[in-house]
C-alpha distance (Angstrom), angle and dihedral (degrees) to the residues before:
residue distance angle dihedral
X1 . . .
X2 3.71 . .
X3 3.80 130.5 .
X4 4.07 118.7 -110.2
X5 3.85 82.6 -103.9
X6 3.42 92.6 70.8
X7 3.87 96.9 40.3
X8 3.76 101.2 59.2
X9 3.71 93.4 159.6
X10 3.52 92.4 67.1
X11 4.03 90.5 63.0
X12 3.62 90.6 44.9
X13 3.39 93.5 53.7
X14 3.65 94.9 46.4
X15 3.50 90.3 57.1
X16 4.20 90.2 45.9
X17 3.93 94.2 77.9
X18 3.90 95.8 37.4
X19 4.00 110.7 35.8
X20 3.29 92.3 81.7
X21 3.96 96.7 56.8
X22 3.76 92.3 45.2
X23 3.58 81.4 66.1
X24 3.70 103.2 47.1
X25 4.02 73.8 49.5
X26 3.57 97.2 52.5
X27 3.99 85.0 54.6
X28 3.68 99.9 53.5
X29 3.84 81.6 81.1
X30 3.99 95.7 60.5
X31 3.39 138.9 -75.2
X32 4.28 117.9 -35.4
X33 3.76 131.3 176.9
X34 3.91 125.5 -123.0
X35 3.91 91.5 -90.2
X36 3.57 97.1 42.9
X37 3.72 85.5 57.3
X38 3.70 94.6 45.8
X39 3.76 88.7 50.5
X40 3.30 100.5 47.7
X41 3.96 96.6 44.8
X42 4.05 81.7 47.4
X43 3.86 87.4 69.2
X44 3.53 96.0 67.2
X45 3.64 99.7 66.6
X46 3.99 98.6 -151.1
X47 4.09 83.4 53.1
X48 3.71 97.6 50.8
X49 3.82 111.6 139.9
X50 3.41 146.6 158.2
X51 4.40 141.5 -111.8
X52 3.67 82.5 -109.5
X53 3.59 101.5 57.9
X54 3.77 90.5 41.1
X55 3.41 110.5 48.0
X56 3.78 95.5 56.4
X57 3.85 86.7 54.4
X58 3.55 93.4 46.8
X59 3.67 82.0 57.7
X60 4.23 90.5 50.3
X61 3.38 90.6 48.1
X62 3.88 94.7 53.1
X63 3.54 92.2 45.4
X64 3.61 88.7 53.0
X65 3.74 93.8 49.4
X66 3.63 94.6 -124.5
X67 4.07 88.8 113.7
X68 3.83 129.7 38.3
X69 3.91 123.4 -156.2
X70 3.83 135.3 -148.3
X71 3.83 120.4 174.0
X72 3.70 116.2 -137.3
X73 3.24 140.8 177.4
X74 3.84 135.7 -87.3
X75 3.71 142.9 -127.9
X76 3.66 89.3 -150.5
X77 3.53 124.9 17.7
X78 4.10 134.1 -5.5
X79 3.53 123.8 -14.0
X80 3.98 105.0 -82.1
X81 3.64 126.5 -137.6
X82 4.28 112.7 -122.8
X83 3.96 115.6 -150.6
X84 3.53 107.1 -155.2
X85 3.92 120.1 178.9
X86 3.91 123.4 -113.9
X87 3.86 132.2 -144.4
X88 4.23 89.4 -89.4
X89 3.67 84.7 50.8
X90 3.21 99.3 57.3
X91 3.88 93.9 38.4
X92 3.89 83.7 53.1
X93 4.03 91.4 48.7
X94 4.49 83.7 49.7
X95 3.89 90.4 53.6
X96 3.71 93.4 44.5
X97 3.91 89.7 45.4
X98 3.80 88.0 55.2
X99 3.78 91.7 47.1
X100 3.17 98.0 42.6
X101 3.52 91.7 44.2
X102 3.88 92.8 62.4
X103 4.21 103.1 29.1
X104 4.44 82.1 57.5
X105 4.26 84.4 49.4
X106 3.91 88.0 53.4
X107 3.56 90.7 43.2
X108 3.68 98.1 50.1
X109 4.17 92.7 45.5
X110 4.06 90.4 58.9
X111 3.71 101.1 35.8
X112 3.78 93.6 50.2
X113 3.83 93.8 36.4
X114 3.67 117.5 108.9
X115 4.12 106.7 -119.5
X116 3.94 109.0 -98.3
């Protein structure tokens, strides 16, 4: 059997279905721009990503209406585009929570069960 190390699809598509919520979680905070985002998913090391996975998802999740955007100016730099999340965001983010909530329970029982 090989080690994860040698699997790195699995990881990336473990973090497929649930990248996109850490974000909407991320927002539930306040307002963040794309970078911020990318930084701050970049310090959890199993959620490390890049600008060019998140800005097309920023997009989806506009387009969905789970995120709005305002563009502001900066301090340093161009004007930067803040995501902020909306009231079907967050009621996306709830169900997920509860989903996820009860799918990791299931997962947990079986992988930690001894075989029968």
């Amino acid at each position: 059997m090989r080690n994860m190390e040698q699997q790195p699809g699995l990881a990336t598509a473990l973090r497929r279905g649930t990248l996109e919520f850490c974000v909407l979680a991320l927002l539930r905070g306040g307002e963040r721009y794309g970078v911020e985002l990318v930084r701050r998913l970049g310090a959890e090391t199993a959620l490390t990503t890049s600008e060019g996975t998140i800005y097309p998802m920023l997009s989806r999740l506009r387009r969905a209406g789970w995120v709005s955007t305002s563009w502001r100016e900066s301090p340093a730099g161009p004007p930067r585009r803040y995501y902020a999340l909306t009231h079907d965001g967050a009621t996306a983010l709830a169900h997920f929570r509860s989903e996820w909530v009860a799918f990791r329970a299931a997962v947990d029982r079986i992988v930690a069960s001894e075989p029968s």
